[in-house]
Structures are given as C-alpha cells and as structure tokens.
Wavefront OBJ file of the C-alpha trace (Angstrom):
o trace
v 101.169 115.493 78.271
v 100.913 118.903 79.736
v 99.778 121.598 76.910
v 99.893 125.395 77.352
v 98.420 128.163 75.632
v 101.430 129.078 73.629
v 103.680 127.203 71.254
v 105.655 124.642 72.947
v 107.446 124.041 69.333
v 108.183 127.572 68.926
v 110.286 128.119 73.094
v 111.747 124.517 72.411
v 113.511 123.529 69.137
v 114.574 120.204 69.542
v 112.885 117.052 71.450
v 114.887 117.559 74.755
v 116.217 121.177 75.342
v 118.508 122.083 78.052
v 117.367 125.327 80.128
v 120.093 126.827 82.560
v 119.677 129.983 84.973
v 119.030 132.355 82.210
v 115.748 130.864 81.194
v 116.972 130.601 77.401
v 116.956 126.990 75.810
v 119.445 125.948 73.640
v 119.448 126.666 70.216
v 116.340 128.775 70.610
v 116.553 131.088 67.802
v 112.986 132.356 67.996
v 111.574 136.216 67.205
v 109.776 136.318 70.478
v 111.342 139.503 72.894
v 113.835 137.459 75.597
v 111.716 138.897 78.300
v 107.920 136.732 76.868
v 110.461 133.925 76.368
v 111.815 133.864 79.710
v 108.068 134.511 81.449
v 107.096 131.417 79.377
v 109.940 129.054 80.405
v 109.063 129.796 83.877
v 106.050 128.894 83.621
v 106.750 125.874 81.699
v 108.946 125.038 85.006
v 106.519 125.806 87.232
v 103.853 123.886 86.092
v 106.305 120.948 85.821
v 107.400 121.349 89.517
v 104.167 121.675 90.387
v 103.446 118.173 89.006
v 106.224 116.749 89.994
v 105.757 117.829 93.445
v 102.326 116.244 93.631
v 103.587 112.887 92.222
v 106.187 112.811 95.058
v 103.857 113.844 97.660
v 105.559 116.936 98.159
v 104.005 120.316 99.663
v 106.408 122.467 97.959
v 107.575 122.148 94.562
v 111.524 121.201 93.697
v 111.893 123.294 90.422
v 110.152 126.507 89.488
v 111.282 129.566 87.344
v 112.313 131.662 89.772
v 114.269 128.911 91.508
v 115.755 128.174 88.290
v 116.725 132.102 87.843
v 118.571 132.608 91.327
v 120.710 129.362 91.279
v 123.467 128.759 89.054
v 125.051 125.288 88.514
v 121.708 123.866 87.565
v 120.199 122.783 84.245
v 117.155 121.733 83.461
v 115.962 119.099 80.812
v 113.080 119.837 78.965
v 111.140 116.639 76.993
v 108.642 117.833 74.467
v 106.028 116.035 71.939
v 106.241 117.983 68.851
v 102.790 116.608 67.721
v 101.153 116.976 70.878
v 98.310 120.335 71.266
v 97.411 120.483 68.038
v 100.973 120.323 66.571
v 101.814 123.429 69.007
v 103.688 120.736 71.564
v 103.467 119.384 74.636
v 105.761 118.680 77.665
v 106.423 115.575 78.314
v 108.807 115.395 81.147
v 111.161 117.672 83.154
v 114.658 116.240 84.409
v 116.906 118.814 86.839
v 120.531 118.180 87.460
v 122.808 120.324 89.658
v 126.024 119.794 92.104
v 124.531 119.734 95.723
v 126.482 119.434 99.164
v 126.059 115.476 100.275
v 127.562 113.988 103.471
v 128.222 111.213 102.809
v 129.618 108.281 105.591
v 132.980 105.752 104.908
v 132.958 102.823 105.971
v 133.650 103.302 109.497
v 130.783 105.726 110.012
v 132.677 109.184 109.234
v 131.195 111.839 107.576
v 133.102 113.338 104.238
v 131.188 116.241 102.317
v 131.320 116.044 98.960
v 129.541 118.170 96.210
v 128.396 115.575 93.597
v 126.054 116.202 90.284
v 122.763 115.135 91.559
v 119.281 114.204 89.370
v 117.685 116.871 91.801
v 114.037 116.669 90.292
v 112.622 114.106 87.583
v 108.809 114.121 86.132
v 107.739 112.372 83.732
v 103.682 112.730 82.879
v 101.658 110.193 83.982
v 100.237 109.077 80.585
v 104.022 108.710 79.128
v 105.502 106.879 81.831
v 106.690 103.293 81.094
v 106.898 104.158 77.494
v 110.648 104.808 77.846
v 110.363 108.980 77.771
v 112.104 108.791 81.281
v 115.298 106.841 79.667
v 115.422 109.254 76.966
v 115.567 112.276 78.643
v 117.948 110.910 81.591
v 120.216 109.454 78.543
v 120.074 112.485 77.387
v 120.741 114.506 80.169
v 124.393 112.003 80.454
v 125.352 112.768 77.072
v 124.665 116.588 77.775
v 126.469 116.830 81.373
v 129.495 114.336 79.905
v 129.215 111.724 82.631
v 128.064 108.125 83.284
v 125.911 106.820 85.538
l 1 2 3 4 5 6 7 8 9 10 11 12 13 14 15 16 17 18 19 20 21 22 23 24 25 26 27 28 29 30 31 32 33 34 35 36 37 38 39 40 41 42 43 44 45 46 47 48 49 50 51 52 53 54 55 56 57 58 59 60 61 62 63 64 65 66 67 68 69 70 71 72 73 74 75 76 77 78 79 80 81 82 83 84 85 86 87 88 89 90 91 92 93 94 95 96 97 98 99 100 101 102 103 104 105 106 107 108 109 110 111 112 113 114 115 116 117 118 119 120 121 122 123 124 125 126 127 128 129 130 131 132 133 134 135 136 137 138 139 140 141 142 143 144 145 146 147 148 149
C-alpha cells in the first residue's frame, strides 16, 4: 500500500473513485479549497505513475497529474484501503483508461486507424497483487465506462 501524509479517506470517498482532467474525484464533497485538493490528487497520480513505471521497466512514467490535467478523454481509477495508514487510507492501485489512435492491420495486412478505449496504465501495489484488487478495480472501471471486455 502506498500511504501519504494526508488523508487518503478524506480526497477519496468511496473504495474506487474515478478522477478525470479536472483533478476532482467523484462524489468528493470535502471542505478542503479545490486548489489543496487538486495539488493532492496529483500527487497521488504521480506517485502511482511513478510506481507503475518502475514495475514496467519504464524510464518515464505513463500517468502523472499534470498529464492527467492537459488531456481530456481520460479517467483515472483510484483503489483505496480505507483502513490502511492508521485509518487515514492507503492507495492500493491506479487503473487509466482513455480512447487512443491504434492502427490496427485486417487480415490481408492493411492498416485501418481506429480510436478504441484503451487500459492505458494499470498498477496494482506489490503487496496486494494476486489478492484480486486488480479484478476489482478493472471490474470496476467496466461498469463505470459502460462496456465489456
């Protein structure tokens, strides 16, 4: 689990929250000013892009805040332990989803472009994997975005 030094609980309200460009989650109803909110789901996102970048081996991270601010189209799942950090929460996992521009080849080898809704980044922590936190938040993530796999 990945703990910060602010209330997890508090930025998301339910197990899985959905974050799109404007750095809000859903159903937040919180006191904090928009502006502390947003500069802690950034970070939030950055940290988890950072992990998820080093799990994949990658030198640059898929998802950060800022990325997450200047693209629209994209939403990012957000699994949290509501016990974890002394009851402040923990992250879990991180799960992006977005339309990106795919060519794809038919079956005689010509290219069609397509713009398909594409898992663009998925983290789980190691310490949660194989404990079926990954299912949740991609079944999740296919209820929210109304599609099947």
């Amino acid at each position: 689990m990945v703990d910060f030094n602010f209330n997890i609980n508090s930025i998301f309200p339910q197990e899985v929250c959905l974050v799109r460009n404007d750095l809000i989650p859903a159903g937040y109803q919180g006191e904090a000013s928009h502006a502390s909110l947003r500069h802690q789901v950034a970070t939030v996102l950055d940290v988890m892009g950072e992990a998820s970048a080093r799990a994949q081996g990658l030198k640059n991270a898929i998802t950060s805040g800022s990325k997450m601010l200047n693209v629209e189209n994209q939403t990012a799942y957000i699994l949290v332990d509501k016990f974890g950090n002394s009851g402040m929460g923990s992250v879990v996992g991180l799960l992006k989803v977005g339309r990106k521009k795919l060519f794809l080849l038919d079956e005689v080898g010509k290219p069609n472009e397509m713009v398909p809704q594409c898992v663009l980044d998925f983290y789980v922590v190691e310490s949660r994997q194989r404990s079926g936190c990954g299912k949740r938040l991609f079944e999740f993530m296919l209820r929210g975005e109304r599609v099947d796999p």
